[in-house]
N, C-alpha and C positions, 0 to 999 in steps of 0.2 A: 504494500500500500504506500502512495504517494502522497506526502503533505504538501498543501499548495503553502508557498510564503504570502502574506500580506504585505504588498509593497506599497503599501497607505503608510505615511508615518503623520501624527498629528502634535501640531505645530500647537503646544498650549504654557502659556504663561504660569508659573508655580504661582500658588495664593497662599503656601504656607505661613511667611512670614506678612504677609498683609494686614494683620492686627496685631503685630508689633510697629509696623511702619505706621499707622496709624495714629496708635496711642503717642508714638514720639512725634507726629503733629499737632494731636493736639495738645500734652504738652509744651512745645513751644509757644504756639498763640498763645497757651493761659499765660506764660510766665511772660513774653513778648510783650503783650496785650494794653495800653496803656488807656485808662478811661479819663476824660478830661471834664474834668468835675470847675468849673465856674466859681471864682472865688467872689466875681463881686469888686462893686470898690469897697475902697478901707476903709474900715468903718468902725464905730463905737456906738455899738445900741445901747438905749437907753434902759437902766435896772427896772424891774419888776419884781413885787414882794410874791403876786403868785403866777405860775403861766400854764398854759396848758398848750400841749404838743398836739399836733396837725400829724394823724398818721396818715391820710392818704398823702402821697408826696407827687402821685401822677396826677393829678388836676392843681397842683400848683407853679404862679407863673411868680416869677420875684423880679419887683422894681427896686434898685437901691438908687440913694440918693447919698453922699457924702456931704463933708462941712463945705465944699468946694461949689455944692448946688447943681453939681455933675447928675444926672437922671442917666440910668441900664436898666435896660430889657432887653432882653437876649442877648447879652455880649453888646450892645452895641450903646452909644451915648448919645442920648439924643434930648432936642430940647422940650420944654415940657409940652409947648404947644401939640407936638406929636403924638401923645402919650393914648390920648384919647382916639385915636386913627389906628395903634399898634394894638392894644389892649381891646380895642370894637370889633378886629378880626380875629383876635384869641377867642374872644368869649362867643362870637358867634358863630366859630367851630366847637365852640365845647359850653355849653350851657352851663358846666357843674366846677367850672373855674373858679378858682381862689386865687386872690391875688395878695399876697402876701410884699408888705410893703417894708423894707430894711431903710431904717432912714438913721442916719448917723445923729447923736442926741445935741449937736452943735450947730444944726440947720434951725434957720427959724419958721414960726411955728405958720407964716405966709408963703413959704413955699409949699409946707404939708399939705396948705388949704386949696392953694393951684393945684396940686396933683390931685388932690379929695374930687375940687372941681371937675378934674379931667377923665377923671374914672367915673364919676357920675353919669359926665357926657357919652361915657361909651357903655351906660346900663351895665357896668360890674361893680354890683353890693355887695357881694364876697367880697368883703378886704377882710386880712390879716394885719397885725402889725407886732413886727417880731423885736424882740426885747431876751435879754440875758436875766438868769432867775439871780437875785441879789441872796 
């Protein structure tokens, strides 16, 4: 009796080490991976004898204001008259908006009121105002 040969050979890539290579990518991005967390300008909030913490932190948007009278929102500076333009397209992508206001405790108290003004203008009554527990 005659065995025929099979002269198929099949061309296939090994997967054994494929979850090893794997895992050493994704450890790298973790340790790689750098998140860029928003400091804000510099500021000095005002003490408070009691406060209470804002857990949801994805419906909040933050405006700081320094001694400088500098206004941010989203990274960017800008003057107040805008506030009410920037913050009117927040809120009216996301109804359940909190706007959380960091204002440095050396601003006077008629800039707070122009920004109060301006966030009026743009129907966001969720405000915050963030403060350090004394």
């Amino acid at each position: 009796m005659k065995f025929q040969r099979k002269q198929e050979t099949k061309a296939s890539i090994p997967t054994s080490s494929m979850p090893d290579i794997i895992f050493m990518l994704l450890i790298f991005f973790m340790v790689t991976t750098v998140f860029k967390e928003f400091r804000g300008l510099p500021i000095l909030t005002p003490a408070a004898r009691s406060t209470e913490k804002v857990e949801a932190k994805r419906n909040i948007t933050y405006v700081w204001t320094d001694k400088n009278n500098r206004i941010s929102v989203d990274d960017k500076i800008i003057p107040v008259s805008v506030v009410s333009d920037i913050i009117g397209e927040k809120f009216a992508a996301n109804r359940r908006l909190i706007i959380s206001l960091k204002i440095d405790k050396e601003v006077k108290m008629g800039m707070v009121s122009d920004i109060q003004e301006q966030l009026r203008d743009a129907y966001a009554l969720r405000i915050n105002y963030s403060t350090r527990f004394k």
